[in-house]
C-alpha positions in Angstrom: 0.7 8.5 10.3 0.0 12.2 10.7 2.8 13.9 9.4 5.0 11.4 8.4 6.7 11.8 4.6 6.0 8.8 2.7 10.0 7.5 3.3 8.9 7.0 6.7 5.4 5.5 6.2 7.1 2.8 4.0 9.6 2.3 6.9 7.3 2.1 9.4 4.9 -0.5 7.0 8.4 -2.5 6.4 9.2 -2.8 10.5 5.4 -3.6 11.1 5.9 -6.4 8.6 2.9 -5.2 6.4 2.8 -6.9 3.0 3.0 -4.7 -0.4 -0.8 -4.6 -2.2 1.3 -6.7 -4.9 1.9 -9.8 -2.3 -1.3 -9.3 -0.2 -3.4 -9.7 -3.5 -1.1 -13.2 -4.3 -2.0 -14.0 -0.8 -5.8 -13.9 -1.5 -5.1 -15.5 -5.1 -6.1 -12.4 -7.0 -5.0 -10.0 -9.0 -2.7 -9.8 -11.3 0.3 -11.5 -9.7 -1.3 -14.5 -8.5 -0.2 -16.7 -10.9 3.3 -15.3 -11.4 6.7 -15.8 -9.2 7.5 -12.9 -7.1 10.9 -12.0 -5.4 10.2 -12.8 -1.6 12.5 -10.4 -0.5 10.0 -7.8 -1.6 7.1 -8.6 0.1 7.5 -5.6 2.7 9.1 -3.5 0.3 6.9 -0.4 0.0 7.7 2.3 -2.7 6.7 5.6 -2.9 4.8 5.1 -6.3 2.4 2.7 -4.7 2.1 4.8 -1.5 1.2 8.1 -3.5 -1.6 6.1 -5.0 -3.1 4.8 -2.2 -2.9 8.7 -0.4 -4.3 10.5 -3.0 -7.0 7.8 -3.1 -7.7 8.1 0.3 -7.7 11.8 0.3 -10.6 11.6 -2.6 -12.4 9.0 -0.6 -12.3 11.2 2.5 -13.4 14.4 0.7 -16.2 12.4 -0.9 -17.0 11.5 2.5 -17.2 14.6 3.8 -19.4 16.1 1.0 -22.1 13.3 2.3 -22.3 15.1 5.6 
């Protein structure tokens, strides 16, 4: 995923057929969707909101990480 903008990540996680955190929590029966209807069409639907989140927490994760070492 190195250098990829996150229009293309959410491609590429759409073609792969990777679920949304929304549908994969449902899937699991938690969170807070798991009791609600969803829109099945949106199960691969990435957005960039939810992508942004997920980087920056990884980038915070991975600098924690590297202050361990």
């Amino acid at each position: 995923m190195d250098g990829k903008n996150r229009n293309q990540i959410a491609v590429y996680l759409k073609e792969k057929e990777i679920l949304t955190p929304t549908f994969y929590m449902k899937q699991q029966d938690r969170g807070t969707a798991k009791n609600r209807k969803l829109n099945e069409e949106n199960r691969y639907n990435w957005n960039k909101a939810t992508l942004t989140h997920i980087l920056k927490k990884a980038g915070v994760l991975w600098r924690c990480s590297q202050l361990q070492n």
